[in-house]
C-alpha positions in Angstrom: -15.6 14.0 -6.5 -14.3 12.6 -3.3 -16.5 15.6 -1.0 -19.7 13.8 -3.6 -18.5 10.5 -2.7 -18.3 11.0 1.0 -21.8 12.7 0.4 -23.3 10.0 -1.2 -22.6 7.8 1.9 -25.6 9.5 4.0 -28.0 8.1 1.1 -28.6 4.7 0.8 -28.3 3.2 -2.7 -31.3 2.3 -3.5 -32.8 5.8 -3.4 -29.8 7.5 -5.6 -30.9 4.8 -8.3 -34.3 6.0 -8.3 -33.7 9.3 -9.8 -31.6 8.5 -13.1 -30.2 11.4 -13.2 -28.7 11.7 -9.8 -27.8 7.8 -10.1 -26.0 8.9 -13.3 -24.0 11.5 -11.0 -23.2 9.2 -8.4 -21.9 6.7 -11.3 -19.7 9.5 -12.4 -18.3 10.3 -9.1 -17.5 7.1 -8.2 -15.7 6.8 -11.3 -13.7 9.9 -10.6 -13.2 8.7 -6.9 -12.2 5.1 -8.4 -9.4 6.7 -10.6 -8.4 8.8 -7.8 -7.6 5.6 -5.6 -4.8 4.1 -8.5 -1.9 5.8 -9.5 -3.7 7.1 -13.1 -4.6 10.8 -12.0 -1.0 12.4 -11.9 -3.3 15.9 -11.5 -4.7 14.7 -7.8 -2.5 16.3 -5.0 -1.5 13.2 -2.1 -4.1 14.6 0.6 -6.7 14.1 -2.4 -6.0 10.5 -3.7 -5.5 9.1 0.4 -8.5 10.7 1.1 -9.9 8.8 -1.7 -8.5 5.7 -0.7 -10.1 5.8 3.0 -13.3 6.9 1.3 -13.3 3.8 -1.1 -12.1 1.4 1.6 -15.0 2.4 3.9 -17.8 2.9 1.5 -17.0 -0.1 -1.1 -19.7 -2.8 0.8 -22.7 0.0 1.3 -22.1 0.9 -2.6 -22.6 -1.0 -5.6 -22.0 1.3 -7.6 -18.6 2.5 -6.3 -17.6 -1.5 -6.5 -18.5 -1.3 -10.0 -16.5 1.6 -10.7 -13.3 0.3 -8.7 -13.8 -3.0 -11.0 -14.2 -0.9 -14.2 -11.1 1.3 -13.0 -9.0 -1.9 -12.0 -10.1 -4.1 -15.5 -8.8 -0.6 -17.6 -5.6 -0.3 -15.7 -4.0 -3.8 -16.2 -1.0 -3.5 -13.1 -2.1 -0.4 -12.1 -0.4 0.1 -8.6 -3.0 1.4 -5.8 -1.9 5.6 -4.8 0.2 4.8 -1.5 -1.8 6.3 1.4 1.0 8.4 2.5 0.2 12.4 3.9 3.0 13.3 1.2 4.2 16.3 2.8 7.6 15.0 3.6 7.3 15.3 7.7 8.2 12.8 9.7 6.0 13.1 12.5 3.9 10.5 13.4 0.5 10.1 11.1 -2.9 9.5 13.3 -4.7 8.3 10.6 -2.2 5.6 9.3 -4.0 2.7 10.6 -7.2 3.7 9.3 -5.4 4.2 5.8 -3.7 0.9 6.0 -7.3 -0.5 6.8 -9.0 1.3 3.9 -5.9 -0.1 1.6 -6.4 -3.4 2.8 -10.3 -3.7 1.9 -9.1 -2.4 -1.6 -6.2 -4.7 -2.2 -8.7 -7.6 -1.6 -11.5 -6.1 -3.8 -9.3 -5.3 -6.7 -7.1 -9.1 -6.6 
């Protein structure tokens, strides 16, 4: 869902929700991509869910539906805690793309509140 996601970027909204059926795809992979971002999918490996995070953060203004889905998620999930954008393999060595996470987090943290 998160590869459809980030696929779905390249095409603007308003041409997915011409065809219903692909607009009924999109809806149900930003659904899958919203549930990935909190804490609810225990089956979704850390690499996954923080890639799903950046995704949402950077996508959430260009997609109405993904900000539907994140609302939808969020209203389900009373106190749901957002999946911490973390590379969860254990290393310590610095992480390049923390500051773009954090960035991403931040854009969802404001959405979702």
């Amino acid at each position: 869902a998160v590869v459809c996601g980030a696929l779905l970027l390249s095409v603007p909204p308003e041409t997915v929700a011409r065809c219903p059926n692909a607009a009924a795809a999109a809806r149900a992979a930003w659904a899958v991509v919203a549930a990935a971002v909190f804490a609810c999918e225990e089956d979704i490996d850390p690499a996954t869910g923080r890639l799903a995070l950046r995704l949402v953060g950077f996508a959430l203004d260009r997609h109405p539906d993904l900000a539907a889905a994140l609302s939808r998620t969020a209203a389900a999930r009373p106190g749901a805690q957002l999946r911490l954008a973390t590379s969860g393999d254990g290393e310590d060595e610095e992480d390049e793309w923390a500051p773009a996470d954090a960035a991403a987090r931040r854009v969802v943290e404001d959405f979702v509140s």
